[in-house]
N, C-alpha and C positions, 0 to 999 in steps of 0.2 A: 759379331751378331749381338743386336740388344737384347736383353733378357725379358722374361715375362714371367712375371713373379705372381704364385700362387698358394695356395693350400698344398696340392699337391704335386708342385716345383719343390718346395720348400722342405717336404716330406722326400722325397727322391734325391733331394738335389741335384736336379735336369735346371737347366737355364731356359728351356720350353716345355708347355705342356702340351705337347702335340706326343699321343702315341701311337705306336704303329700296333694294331692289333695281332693279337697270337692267332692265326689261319690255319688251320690243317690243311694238308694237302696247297698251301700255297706260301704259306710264309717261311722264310729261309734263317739259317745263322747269318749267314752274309747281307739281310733286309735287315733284319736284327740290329746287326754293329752297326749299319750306315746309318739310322736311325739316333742310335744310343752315339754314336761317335760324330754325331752333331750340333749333340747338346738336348736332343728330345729323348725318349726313352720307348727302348723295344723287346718285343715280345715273343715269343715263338709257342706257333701250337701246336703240344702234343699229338692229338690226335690217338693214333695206333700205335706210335713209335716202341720199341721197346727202351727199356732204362740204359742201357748200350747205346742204342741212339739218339739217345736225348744229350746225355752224357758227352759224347760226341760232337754235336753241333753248337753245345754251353761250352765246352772248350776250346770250340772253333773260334765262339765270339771272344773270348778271352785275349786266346793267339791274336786277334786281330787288333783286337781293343790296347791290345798291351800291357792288360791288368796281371798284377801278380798273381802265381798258384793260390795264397795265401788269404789275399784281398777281397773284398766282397765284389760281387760281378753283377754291375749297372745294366741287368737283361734281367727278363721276367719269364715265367712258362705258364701258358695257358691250359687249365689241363677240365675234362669234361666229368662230372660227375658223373652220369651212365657207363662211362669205360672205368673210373676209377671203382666202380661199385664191382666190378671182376677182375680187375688186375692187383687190387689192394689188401686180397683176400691170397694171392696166386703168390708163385715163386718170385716174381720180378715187380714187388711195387715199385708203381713210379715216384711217388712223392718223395719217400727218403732219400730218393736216387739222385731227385734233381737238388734237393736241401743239400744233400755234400759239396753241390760244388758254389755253394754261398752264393747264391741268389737273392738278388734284394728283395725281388718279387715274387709272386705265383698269383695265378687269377685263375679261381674255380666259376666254374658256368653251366647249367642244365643238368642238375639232378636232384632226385627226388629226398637225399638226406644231406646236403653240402656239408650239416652242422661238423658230420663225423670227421667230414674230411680238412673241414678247419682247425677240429682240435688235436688231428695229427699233426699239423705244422707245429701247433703252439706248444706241445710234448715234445718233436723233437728238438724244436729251441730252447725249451726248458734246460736243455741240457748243454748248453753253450752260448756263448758270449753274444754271437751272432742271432740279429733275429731278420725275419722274413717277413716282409711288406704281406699284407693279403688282402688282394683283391674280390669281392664277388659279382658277376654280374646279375643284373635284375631286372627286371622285362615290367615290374607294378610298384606303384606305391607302396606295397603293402610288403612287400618281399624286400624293399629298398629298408623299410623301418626295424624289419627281422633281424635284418644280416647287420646292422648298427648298433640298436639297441640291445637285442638278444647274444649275438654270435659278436661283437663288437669288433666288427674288421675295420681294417684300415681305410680302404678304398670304396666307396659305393660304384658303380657302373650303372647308370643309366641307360640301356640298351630302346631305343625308338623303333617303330616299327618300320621307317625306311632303312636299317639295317640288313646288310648281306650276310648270308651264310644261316645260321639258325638264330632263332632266336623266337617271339612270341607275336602271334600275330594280334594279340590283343592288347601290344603296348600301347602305350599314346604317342604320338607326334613328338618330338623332343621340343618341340615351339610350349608345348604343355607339359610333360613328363619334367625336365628340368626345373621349370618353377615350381610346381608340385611338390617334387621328394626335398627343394632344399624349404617350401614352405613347412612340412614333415617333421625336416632333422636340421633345423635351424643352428643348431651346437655339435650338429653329426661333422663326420668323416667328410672327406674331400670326397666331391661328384664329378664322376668324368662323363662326357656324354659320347653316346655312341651311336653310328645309324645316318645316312647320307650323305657324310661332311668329306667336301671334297676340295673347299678354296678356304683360303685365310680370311676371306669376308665371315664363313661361314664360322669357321675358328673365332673370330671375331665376337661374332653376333652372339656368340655360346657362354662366350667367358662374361661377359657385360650382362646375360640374365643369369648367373649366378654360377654356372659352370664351373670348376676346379682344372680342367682340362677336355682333351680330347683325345679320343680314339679312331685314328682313320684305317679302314681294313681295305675296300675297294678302290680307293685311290691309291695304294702302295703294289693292287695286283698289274697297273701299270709301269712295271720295269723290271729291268734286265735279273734282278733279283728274287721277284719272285718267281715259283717252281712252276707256273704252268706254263703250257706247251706256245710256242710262238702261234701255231695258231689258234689257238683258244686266245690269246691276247690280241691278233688280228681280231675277232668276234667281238673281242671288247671293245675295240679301239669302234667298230662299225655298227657297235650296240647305241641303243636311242631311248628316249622318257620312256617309250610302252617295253622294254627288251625286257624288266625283270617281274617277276611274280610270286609269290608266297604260296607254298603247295607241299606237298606231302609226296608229291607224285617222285621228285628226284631218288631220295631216299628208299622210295619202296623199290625204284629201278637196280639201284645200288645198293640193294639189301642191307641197310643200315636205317632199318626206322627203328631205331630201338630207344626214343627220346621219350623223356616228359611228354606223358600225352597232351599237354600244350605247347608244345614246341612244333614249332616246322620250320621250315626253310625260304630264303629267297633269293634265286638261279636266275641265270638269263634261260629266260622258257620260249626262245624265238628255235626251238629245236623240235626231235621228234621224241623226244622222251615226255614232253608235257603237249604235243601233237597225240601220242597215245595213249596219255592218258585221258583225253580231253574228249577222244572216241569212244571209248569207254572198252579198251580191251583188258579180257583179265588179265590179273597182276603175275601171273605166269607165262601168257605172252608178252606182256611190254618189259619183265627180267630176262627172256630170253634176244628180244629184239635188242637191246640194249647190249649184255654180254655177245654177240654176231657183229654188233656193230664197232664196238670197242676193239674187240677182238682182230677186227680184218683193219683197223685203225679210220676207221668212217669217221666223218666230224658230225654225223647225224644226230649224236643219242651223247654227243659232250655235257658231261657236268660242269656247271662253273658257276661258282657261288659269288653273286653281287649284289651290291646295292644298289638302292635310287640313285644315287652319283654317278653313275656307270658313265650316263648320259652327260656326263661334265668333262670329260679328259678326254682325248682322240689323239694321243702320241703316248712312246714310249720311250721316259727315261730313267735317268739313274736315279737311285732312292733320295740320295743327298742331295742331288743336284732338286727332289719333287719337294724335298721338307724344308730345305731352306726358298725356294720359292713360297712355298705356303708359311711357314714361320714370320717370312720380312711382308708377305704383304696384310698379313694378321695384326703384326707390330705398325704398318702405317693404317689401317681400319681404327683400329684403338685411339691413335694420335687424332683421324680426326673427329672421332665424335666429341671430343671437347668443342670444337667451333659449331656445334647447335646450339649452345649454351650460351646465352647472351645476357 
């Protein structure tokens, strides 16, 4: 495989910057390692888990990967600032949990004090040899210049508003957002962009306006690896341009709006969870239709968090087999734009 040499290749030391995003409720150890054991670099997201289970699926990827007990472990964990803001305080903080087991990475996202929970990594690396990559994501200009200048992380994430799962519906386009934060932070961190990217053209076209890498999350919910259900991924595979939407509504069904009051989400809303919301029933009926539905196993009131890309992929394969297709055709996108240049 030919490399692709960046800011944050370089930083990682991955041979691609293609990364597979940390997904709650969808991203696996096993999506993880095929990613990271291809030469790109992956992620897992916490979500709910507890430090037991996080624990668990970072030594999975290990086992798999072949990395020593001892070695630092080419896998990242995604973890949320509204959940850490009550676990971090509780008997089972996650952070120290997943720092034990020598993580290159950790990427914090949506909440309202991140600062505190950056300078817990930096404290407990203080104290040993080892340090930890840190990632922030960031949905503005303005939060991209914070988290560089001020909190001096490593990583910026550019999060776009064609982006699955949560994130701000007030970002800009990544056609705009990336030239933006790096016109910004000219001298800053490596920017990864995040938010619709589903082909190597797209890879492509990212890195050439100033991009560091990439983050794909809905392109990896296609395969055998990720955790949802076959048929939630039949839905995807049958999903189209109009299938996803930005809404509040999934979350309130799913009694998990406990985000950045500018955060929401963006689902395949070709369902009746955003069918009732859109009726306008109260949020005490559309939690109880929702839990009847799930409950007797209905595909009616299915949560599934994607992006604009959705409409890009309609088969289902293996994660290695999706990143080295996207990888080589990224690497011949790149080759040819020298031949416009005359």
């Amino acid at each position: 495989m030919q490399s692709i040499s960046t800011q944050l290749t370089q930083l990682l030391n991955i041979q691609s910057p293609i990364l597979c995003a940390p997904m709650a409720f969808a991203s696996t150890a096993d999506l993880a390692a095929a990613v990271t054991g291809k030469g790109g670099y992956g992620l897992i997201g916490a979500g709910f888990d507890t430090s037991e289970q996080l624990k668990a699926s970072l030594r999975s990827t290990r086992k798999t990967l072949k990395i020593a007990e001892d070695a630092p472990l080419p896998i990242g964990v995604g973890l949320l600032g509204w959940i850490l803001d009550m676990t971090e305080a509780s008997e089972d903080p996650r952070i120290p949990a997943v720092l034990e087991e020598k993580i290159t990475a950790i990427w914090f996202a949506f909440g309202n004090d991140l600062e505190k929970h950056v300078n817990t990594v930096r404290e407990f690396d203080a104290k040993r040899e080892h340090k930890t990559k840190i990632f922030v994501c960031c949905n503005s200009v303005d939060e991209a210049i914070r988290a560089a200048n001020v909190w001096k992380v490593d990583v910026i994430v550019a999060q776009g508003v064609e982006a699955g799962g949560h994130g701000s519906s007030h970002s800009p386009p990544l056609l705009n957002f990336i030239p933006a934060v790096k016109a910004a932070l000219p001298n800053g961190p490596p920017v990864v962009a995040a938010g619709g990217i589903a082909t190597g053209s797209q890879v492509a076209s990212l890195l050439t306006m100033g991009a560091d890498g990439v983050v794909l999350g809905t392109r990896f919910l296609f395969t055998p690896e990720c955790q949802y259900t076959d048929q939630m991924k039949k839905i995807l595979v049958e999903s189209s341009w109009e299938s996803t939407e930005r809404s509040n509504a999934y979350d309130q069904a799913f009694q998990t709006d406990f985000w950045p009051s500018h955060v929401d989400g963006r689902a395949i809303s070709t369902n009746d969870v955003m069918k009732d919301y859109k009726a306008g029933l109260p949020l005490e009926e559309r939690i109880n239709r929702y839990k009847e539905a799930t409950t007797a196993g209905q595909d009616s009131h299915l949560i599934m968090w994607a992006g604009v890309g959705v409409a890009q992929t309609n088969d289902i394969r293996p994660a290695a087999e999706v990143f080295e297709e996207i990888h080589t055709d990224a690497v011949k996108k790149l080759q040819e734009v020298s031949v416009l240049l005359k």
